[in-house]
N, C-alpha and C positions, 0 to 999 in steps of 0.2 A: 538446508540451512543449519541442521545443528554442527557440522564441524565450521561454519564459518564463524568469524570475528566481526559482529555486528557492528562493532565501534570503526569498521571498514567503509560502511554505508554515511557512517556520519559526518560529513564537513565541516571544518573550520566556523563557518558560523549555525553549525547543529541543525542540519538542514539533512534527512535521510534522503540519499538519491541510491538505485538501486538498479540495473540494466541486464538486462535479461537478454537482449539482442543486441548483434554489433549494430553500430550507425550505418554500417553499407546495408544492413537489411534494413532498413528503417528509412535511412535516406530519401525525400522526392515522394514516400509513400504516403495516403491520407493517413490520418491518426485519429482516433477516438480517446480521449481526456472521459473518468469516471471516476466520481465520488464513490472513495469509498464504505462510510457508516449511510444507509439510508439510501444506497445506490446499486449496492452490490451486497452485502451485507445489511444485519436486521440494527437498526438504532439502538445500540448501548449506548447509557450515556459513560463515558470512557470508556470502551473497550480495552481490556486490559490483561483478561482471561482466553486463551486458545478454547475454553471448554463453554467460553458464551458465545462464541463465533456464530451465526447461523445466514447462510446466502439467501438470498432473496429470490421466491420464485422468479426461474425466468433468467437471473444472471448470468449465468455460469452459459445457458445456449444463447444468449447473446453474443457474450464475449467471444464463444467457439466458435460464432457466424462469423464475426471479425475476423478473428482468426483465420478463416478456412479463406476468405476473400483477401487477405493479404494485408488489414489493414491494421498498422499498427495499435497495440494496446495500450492505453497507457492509464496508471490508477494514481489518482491524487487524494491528496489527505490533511486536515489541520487536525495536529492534536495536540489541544488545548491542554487534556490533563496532564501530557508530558510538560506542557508549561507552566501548571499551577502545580506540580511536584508531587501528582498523586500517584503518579505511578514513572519508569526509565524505558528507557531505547529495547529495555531487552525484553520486557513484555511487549513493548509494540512486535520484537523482532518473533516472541514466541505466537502471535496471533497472525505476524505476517506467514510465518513457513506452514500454519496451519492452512492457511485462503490458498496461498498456493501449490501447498499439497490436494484442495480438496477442489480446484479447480482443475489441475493434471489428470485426477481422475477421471474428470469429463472431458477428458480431451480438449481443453480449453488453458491459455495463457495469458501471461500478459508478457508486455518486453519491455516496460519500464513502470517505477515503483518511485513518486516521490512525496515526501511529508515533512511536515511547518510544525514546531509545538509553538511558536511564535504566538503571544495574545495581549491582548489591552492588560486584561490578570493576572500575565502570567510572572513568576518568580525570574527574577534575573539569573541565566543571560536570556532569559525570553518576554523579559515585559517588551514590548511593543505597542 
């Protein structure tokens, strides 16, 4: 991820979606939906920092199990503090190529990556 263009990931209504596998390998398949902060990783409240990342015993050979069975991965996200301005897309993106550097290690993936800073809080264009 660091030669890409994170602002690639970002949609029209600032919604990060991110695809790891084509849709023919995903198609028809079951899929697995995982919170990210508190799921897979340790509860920061904003994560914002690649060097406060830390996985959660047990994640990483879950997801590998998945993985190994075929069954698509997929990691979901609300992030609040990109909606109340405490931090941009590009710290999310430096904490994202961390998770998924430190999950390739373990021979574990994910095939899809998507995240909301949308919030009741949050600064426009993200109060909701």
């Amino acid at each position: 991820m660091n030669d890409m263009n994170f602002e690639t990931y970002v949609d029209d209504s600032d919604l990060w979606s991110q695809c790891f596998a084509s849709s023919g390998k995903t198609a028809g398949k079951p899929a697995l939906f995982l919170d990210r902060d508190g799921a897979i990783v340790e509860e920061i409240n904003y994560l914002q920092r690649p060097e406060d990342l830390a996985l959660i015993p047990g994640a990483t050979e879950t997801i590998a199990r998945a993985n190994e069975r075929g069954v698509t991965t997929v990691l979901i996200t609300n992030q609040a503090g990109i909606g109340r301005g405490y931090f941009g897309w590009h710290q999310f993106a430096e904490v994202q190529e961390k998770l998924v550097t430190e999950l390739s290690a373990a021979n574990a993936h994910l095939d899809a990556v998507f995240a909301c800073p949308h919030h009741s809080d949050g600064k426009p264009p993200h109060q909701h």
